[in-house]
C-alpha positions as CSV (number, residue, x, y, z in Angstrom):
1,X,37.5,-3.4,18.7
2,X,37.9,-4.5,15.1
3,X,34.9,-2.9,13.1
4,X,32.2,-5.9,11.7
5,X,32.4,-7.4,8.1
6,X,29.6,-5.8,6.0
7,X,26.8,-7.6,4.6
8,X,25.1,-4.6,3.3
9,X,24.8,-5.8,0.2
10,X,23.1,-9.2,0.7
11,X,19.3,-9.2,0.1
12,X,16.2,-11.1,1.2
13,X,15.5,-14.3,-1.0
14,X,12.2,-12.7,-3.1
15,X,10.1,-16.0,-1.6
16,X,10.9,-14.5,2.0
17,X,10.7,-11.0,0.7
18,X,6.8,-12.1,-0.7
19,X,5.7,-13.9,2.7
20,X,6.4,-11.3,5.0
21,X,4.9,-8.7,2.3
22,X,1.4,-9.0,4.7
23,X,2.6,-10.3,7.8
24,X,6.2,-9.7,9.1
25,X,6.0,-12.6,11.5
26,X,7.6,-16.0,11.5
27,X,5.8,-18.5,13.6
28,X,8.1,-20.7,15.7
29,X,5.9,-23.7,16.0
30,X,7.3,-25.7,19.4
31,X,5.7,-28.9,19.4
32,X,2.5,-30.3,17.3
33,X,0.4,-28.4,19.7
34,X,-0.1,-24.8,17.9
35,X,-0.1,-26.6,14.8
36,X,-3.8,-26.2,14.2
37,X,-3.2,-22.5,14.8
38,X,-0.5,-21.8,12.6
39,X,-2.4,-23.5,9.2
40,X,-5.4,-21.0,10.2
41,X,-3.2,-17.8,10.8
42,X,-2.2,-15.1,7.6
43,X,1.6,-15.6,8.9
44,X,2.9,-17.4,5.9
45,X,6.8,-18.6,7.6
46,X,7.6,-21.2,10.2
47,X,9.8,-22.4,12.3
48,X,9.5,-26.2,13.6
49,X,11.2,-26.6,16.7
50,X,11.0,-29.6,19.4
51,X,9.2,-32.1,16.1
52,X,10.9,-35.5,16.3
53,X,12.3,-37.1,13.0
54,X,9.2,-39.3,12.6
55,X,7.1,-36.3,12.7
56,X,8.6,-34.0,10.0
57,X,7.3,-36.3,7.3
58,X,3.5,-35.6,7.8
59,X,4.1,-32.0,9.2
60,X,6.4,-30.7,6.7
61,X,4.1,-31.7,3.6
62,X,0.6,-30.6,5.2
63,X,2.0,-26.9,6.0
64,X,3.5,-27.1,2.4
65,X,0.1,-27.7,1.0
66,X,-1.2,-25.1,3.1
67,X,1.2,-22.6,1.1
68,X,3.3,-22.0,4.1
69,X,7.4,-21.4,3.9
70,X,8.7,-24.2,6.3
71,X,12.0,-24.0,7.9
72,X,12.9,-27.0,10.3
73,X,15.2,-26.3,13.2
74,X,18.2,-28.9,12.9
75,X,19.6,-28.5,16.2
76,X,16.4,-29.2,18.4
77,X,14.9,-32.4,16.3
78,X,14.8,-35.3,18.3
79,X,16.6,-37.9,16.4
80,X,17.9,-35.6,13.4
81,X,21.5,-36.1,12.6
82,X,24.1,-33.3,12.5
83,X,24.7,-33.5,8.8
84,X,24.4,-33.7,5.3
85,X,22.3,-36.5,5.3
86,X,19.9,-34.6,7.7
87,X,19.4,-31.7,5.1
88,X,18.8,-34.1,2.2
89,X,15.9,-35.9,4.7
90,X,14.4,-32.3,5.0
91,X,14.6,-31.3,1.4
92,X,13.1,-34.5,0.3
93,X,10.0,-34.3,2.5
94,X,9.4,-30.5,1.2
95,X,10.7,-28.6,3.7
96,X,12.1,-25.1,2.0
97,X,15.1,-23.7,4.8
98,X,16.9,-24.9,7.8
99,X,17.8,-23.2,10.8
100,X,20.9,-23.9,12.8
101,X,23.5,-21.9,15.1
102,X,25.9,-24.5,13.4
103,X,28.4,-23.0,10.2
104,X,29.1,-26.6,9.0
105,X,24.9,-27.0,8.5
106,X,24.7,-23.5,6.8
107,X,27.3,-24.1,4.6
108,X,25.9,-27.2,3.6
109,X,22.7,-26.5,2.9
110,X,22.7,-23.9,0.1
111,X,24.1,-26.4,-2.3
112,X,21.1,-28.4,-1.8
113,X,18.7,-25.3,-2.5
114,X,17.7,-24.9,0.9
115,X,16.9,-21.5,2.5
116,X,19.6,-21.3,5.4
117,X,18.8,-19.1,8.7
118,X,21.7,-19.2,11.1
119,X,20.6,-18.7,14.4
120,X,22.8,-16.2,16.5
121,X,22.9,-15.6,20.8
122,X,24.0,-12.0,21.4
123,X,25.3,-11.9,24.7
124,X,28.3,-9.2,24.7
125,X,30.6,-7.8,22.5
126,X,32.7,-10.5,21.8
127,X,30.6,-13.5,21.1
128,X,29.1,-10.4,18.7
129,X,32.5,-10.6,16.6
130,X,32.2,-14.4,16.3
131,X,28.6,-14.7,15.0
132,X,29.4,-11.9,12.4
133,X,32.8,-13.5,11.4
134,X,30.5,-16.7,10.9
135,X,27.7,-15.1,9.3
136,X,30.0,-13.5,6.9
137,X,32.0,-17.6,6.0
138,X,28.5,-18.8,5.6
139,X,26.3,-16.6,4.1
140,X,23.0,-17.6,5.1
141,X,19.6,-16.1,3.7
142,X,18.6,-14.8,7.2
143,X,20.2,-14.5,10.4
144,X,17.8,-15.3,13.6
145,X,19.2,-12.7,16.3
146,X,18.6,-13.8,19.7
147,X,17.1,-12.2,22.1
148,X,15.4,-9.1,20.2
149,X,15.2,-6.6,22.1
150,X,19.7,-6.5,21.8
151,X,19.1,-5.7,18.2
152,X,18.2,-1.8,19.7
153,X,21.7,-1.8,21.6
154,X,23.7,-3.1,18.0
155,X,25.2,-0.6,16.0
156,X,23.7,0.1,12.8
157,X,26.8,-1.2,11.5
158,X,26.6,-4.7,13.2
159,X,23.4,-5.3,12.5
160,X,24.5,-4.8,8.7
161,X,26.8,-7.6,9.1
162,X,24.1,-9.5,10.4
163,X,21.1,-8.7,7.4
164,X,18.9,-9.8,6.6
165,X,18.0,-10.8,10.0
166,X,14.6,-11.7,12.0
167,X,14.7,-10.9,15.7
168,X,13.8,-13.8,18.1
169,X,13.2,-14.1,21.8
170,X,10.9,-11.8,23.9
171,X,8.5,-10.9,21.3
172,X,5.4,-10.2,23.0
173,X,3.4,-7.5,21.6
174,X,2.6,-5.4,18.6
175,X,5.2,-3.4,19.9
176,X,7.8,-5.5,19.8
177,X,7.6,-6.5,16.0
178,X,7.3,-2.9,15.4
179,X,10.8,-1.9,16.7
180,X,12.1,-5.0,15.3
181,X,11.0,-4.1,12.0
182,X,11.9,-0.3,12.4
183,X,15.3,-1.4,13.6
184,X,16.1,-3.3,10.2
185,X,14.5,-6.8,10.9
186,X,12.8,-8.2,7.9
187,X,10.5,-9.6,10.6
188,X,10.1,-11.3,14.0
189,X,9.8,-14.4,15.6
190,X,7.8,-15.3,18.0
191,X,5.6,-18.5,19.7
192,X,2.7,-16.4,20.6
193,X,0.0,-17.7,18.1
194,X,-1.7,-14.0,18.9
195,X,0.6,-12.6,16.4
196,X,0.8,-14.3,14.0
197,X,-1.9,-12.5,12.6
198,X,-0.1,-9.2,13.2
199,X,-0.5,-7.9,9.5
200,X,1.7,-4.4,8.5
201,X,-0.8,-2.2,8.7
202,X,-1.8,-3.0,12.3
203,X,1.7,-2.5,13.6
204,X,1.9,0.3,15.8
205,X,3.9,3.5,15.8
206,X,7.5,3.3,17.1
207,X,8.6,6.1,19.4
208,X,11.9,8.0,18.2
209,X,13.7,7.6,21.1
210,X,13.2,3.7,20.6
211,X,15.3,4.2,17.5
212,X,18.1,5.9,19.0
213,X,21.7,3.9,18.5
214,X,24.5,3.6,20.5
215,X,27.7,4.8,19.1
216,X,30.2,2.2,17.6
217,X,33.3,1.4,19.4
218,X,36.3,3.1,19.8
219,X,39.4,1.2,18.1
């Protein structure tokens, strides 16, 4: 196998780099429902998921007001087109970032000074090859790895080529943000309201062994 393209050098916007400074979490808000909970909770990042397009234009403004960083998923907003247009919509109304697992939308919305997180499904070696190669054309701010408890069977190397990342999916405990966080991740995501007041100094300790890499490919 060909080795990853590196993005070691790419580096966490400072906004992101500030929210997560107290609570490495990102909220993945499904639905109006944990709203309520999310404007109360110290985790300062969302994602909006499963908000139809005649929602986002109270949502997106109240959590802005509330000082949170709001990133709307493009790909699962009822009634949100797949394209430019869509990302000026969601600038407009104040949102900060989008989140797609589409390169045309990533590439498209850094010109319009949106905050880009590329959303990634790691399910063997291969498809591995092909989010990096796309991660590396569009350059997002953050790469939203899926589901996280792969990022411990990546190679240090491949998750280079995919920083800075957040891991998503099967984050249920303390524990899990932990060995997200000690793996690399600038944070994780998660829809358990329960932690998203997970501040850094309540993390637990990670074991060694949890830390252990597997060895990269042969050529």
């Amino acid at each position: 196998m060909t080795s990853s393209p590196s993005r070691s050098g790419a580096r966490l916007d400072p906004r992101l780099t500030a929210a997560f400074a107290e609570v490495p979490v990102v909220a993945s808000v499904v639905g109006a429902q944990p709203l309520r909970q999310f404007l109360t909770a110290p985790a300062k990042v969302c994602i909006l998921a499963s908000f139809a397009v005649g929602q986002l234009p109270q949502v997106v403004p109240a959590l802005g007001r509330a000082g949170k960083t709001v990133f709307v998923n493009v790909d699962s907003s009822p009634g949100l087109a797949q394209d430019r247009g869509a990302l000026e919509f969601i600038k407009n109304m104040g949102a900060h970032g989008v989140v797609s697992t589409r390169l045309s939308l990533i590439e498209k919305g850094r010109p319009l000074g949106l905050l880009t997180m590329m959303k990634v499904f790691v399910t063997d070696r291969s498809n591995l090859r092909r989010s990096t190669d796309a991660i590396s054309r569009g350059a997002p701010d953050l790469v939203e790895i899926m589901p996280a408890p792969i990022v411990a069977r990546m190679t240090a190397q491949a998750q280079r080529a995919m920083s800075p990342s957040v891991a998503a999916g099967f984050v249920e405990s303390p524990a899990d943000v932990a060995l997200a966080l000690a793996l690399g991740s600038a944070a994780a995501a998660t829809s358990d309201p329960r932690l998203w007041h997970l501040r850094r100094d309540q993390l637990p300790p990670v074991p060694p062994a949890a830390l252990k890499r597997p060895a990269p490919p042969q050529e």
